[in-house]
VEXDREN-2710 file (C-alpha; in Angstrom, 1 decimal):
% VEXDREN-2710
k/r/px/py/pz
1/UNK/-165.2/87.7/-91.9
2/UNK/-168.8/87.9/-91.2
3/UNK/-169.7/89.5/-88.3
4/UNK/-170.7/86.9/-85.3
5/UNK/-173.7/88.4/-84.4
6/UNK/-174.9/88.3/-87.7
7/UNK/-173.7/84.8/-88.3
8/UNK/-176.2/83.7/-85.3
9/UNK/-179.0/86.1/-86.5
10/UNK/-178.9/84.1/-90.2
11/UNK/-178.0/80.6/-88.4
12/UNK/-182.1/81.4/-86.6
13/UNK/-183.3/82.7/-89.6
14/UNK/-182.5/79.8/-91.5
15/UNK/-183.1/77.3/-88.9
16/UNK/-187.0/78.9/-88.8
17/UNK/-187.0/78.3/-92.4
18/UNK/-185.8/74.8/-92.3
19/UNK/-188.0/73.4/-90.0
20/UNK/-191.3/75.1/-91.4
21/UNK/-192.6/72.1/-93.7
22/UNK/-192.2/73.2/-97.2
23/UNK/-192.2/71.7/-100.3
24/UNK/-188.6/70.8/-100.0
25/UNK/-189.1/69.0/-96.3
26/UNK/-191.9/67.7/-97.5
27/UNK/-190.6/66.0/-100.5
28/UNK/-187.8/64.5/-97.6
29/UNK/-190.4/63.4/-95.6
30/UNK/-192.6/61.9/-97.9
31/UNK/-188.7/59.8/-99.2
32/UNK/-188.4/59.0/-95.7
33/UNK/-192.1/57.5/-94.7
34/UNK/-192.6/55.5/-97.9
35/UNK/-189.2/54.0/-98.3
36/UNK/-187.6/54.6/-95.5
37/UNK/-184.6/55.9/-94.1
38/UNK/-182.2/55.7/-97.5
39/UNK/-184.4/57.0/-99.7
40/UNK/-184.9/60.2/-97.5
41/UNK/-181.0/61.0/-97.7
42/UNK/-181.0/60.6/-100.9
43/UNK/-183.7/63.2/-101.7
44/UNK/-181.5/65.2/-99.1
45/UNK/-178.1/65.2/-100.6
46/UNK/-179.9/65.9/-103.9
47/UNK/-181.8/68.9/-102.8
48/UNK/-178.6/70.1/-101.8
49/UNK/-176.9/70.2/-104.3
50/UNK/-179.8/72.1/-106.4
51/UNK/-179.3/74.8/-103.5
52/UNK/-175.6/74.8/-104.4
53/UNK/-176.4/76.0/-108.3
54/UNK/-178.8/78.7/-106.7
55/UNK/-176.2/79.5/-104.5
56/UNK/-173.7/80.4/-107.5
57/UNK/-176.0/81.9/-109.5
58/UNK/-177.2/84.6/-106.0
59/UNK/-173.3/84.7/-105.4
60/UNK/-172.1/86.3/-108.5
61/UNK/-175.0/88.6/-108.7
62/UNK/-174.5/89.8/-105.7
63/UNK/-170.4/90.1/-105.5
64/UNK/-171.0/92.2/-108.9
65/UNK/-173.5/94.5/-107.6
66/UNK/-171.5/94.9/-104.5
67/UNK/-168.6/96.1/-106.1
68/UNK/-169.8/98.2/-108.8
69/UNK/-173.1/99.7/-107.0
70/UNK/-172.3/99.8/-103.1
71/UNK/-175.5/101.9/-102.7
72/UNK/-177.7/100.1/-104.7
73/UNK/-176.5/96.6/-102.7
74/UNK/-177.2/99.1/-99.6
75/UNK/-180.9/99.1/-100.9
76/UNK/-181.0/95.4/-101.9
77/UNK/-180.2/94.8/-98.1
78/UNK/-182.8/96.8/-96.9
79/UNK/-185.0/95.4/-99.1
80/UNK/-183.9/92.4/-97.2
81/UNK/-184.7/93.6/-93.8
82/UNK/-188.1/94.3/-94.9
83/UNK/-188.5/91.0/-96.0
84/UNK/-187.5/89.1/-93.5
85/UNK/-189.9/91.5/-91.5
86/UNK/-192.8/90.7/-94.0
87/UNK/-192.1/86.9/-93.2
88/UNK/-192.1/87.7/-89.1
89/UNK/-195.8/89.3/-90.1
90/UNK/-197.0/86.6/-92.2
91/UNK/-196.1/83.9/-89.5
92/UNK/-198.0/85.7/-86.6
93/UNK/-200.8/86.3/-88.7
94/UNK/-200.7/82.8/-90.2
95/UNK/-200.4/81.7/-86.5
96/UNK/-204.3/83.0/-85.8
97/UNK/-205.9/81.0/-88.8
98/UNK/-204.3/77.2/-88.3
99/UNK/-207.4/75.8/-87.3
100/UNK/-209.1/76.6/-90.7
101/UNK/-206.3/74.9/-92.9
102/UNK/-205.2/71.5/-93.6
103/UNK/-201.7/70.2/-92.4
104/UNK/-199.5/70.0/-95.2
105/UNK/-199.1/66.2/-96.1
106/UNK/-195.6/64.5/-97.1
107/UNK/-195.5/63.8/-100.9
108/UNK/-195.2/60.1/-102.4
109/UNK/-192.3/58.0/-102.8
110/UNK/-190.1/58.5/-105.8
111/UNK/-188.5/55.8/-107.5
112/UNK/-185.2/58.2/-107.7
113/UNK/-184.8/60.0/-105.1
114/UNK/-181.4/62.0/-105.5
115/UNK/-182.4/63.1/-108.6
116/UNK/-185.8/64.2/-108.4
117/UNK/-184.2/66.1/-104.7
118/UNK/-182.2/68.1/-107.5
119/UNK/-184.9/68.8/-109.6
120/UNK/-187.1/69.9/-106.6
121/UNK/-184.2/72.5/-105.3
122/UNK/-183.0/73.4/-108.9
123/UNK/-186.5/74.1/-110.7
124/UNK/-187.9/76.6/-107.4
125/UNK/-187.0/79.8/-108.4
126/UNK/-188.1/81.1/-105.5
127/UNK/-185.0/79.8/-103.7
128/UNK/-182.9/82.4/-105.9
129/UNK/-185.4/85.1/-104.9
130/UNK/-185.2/83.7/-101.3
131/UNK/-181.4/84.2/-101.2
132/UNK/-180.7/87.3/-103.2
133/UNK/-183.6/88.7/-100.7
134/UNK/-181.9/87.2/-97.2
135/UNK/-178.0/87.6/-97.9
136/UNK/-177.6/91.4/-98.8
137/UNK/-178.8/92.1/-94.8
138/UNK/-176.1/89.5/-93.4
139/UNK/-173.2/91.2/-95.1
140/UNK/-170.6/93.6/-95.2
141/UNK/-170.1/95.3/-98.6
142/UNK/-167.3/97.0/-97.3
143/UNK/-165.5/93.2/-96.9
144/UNK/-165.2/90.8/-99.8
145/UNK/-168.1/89.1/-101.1
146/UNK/-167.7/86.0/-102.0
147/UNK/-166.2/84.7/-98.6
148/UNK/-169.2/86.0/-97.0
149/UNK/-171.5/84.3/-99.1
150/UNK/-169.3/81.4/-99.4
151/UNK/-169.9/80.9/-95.6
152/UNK/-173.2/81.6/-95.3
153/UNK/-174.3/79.1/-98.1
154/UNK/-171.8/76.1/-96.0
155/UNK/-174.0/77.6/-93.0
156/UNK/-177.3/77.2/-94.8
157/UNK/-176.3/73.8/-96.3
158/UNK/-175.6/72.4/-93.0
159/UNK/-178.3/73.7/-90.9
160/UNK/-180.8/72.3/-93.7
161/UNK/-179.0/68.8/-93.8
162/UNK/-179.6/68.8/-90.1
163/UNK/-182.7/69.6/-90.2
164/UNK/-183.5/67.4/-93.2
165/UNK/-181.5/64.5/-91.0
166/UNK/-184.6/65.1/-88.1
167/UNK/-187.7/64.5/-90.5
168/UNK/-186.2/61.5/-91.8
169/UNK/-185.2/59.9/-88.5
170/UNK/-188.4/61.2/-86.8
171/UNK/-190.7/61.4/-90.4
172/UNK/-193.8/60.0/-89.1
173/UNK/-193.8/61.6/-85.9
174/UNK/-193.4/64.6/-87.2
175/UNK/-196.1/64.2/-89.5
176/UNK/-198.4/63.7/-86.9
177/UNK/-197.0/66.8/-84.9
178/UNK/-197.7/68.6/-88.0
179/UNK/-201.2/67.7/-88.1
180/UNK/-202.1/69.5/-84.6
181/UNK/-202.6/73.1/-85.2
182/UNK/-201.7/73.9/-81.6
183/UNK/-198.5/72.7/-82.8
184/UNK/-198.3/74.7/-86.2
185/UNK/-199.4/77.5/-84.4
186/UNK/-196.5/77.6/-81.5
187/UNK/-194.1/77.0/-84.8
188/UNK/-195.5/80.1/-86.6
189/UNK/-195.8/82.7/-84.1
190/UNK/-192.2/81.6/-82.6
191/UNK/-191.0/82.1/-85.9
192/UNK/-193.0/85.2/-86.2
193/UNK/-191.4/87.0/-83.3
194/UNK/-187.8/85.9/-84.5
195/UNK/-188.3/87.0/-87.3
196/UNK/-189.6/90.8/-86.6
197/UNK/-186.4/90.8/-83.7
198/UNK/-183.7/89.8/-86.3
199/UNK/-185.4/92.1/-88.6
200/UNK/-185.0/95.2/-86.5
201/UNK/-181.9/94.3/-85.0
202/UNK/-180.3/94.2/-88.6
203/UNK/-181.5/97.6/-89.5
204/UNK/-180.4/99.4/-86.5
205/UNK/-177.0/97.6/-87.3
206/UNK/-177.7/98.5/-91.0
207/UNK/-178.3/102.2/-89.9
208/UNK/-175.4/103.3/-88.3
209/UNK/-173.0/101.7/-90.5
210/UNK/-171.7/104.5/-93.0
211/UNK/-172.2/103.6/-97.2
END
């Protein structure tokens, strides 16, 4: 079983993530503003479900390395910590430099929106790197794998339908939240902070737990 402490620290981290506009909230956004409410659960269910083939794919490689290479998982994970920590960095830096950027703007309609959801989750590779960076720090290699992982990707997926479910109910305002930078900036350095705390808090746990 994953260790409840951790299971908060990764329910923040991914809630932080979530709610920062990306491309994949944007995509939902855009669904949700130009044809409404239907259209932005579609692109929804479909993203996740491109999230679930990244989540196989980070799962195996992970439970393998695990079990044959305890020490080099040990390193993966605090390759991990550091970039969750580089994240923390970015956001309170970011957080200075809001005023000199444009808000990110939802993306047009789509005609399918399920299926281009899909094709936005499944074609980021970054989501893979994202994953296999994030879950090594939230685990015990000592335990089973796959349960873990398992439980942290029905985490991940429910936290981000959630999420998703808020910026299409509340799309447009949002958008226009988005557009203030005093706004943008209270989301980054919040997300900032969290960040560097999880990030240390993990490696002290990290630290004094033998290989």
């Amino acid at each position: 079983m994953l260790d409840p402490d951790k299971i908060i620290a990764f329910m923040l981290v991914t809630a932080a993530t979530s709610i920062v506009p990306g491309q994949s909230m944007l995509f939902v956004m855009g669904q949700a503003i130009w044809r409404e409410a239907r259209a932005g659960w579609a692109a929804l269910l479909g993203m996740q479900l491109g999230y679930v083939v990244w989540w196989v794919m980070a799962g195996l490689g992970l439970g393998t390395l695990a079990r044959a290479y305890p020490l080099a998982f040990r390193m993966l994970a605090l390759a991990g910590i550091a970039y969750l920590a580089w994240m923390g960095l970015k956001a309170v830096r970011h957080s200075f430099h809001v005023d000199e950027e444009h808000a990110p703007i939802p993306e047009a309609s789509s005609r399918n929106a399920f299926r281009d959801g899909i094709v936005v989750a499944a074609s980021n590779p970054k989501s893979l790197v994202y994953m296999v960076a994030l879950i090594p720090p939230f685990v015990n290699a000592a335990k089973p794998i796959w349960g873990q992982i398992l439980s942290l990707a029905v985490i991940a997926l429910a936290i981000d339908l959630m999420v998703g479910a808020l910026y299409i109910f509340a799309g447009r305002s949002l958008a226009g939240a988005i557009e203030r930078p005093a706004t943008r900036r209270w989301i980054d350095r919040s997300m900032g902070i969290a960040f560097l705390l999880i990030a240390a808090l993990i490696l002290l746990d990290l630290l004094s737990t033998p290989v």
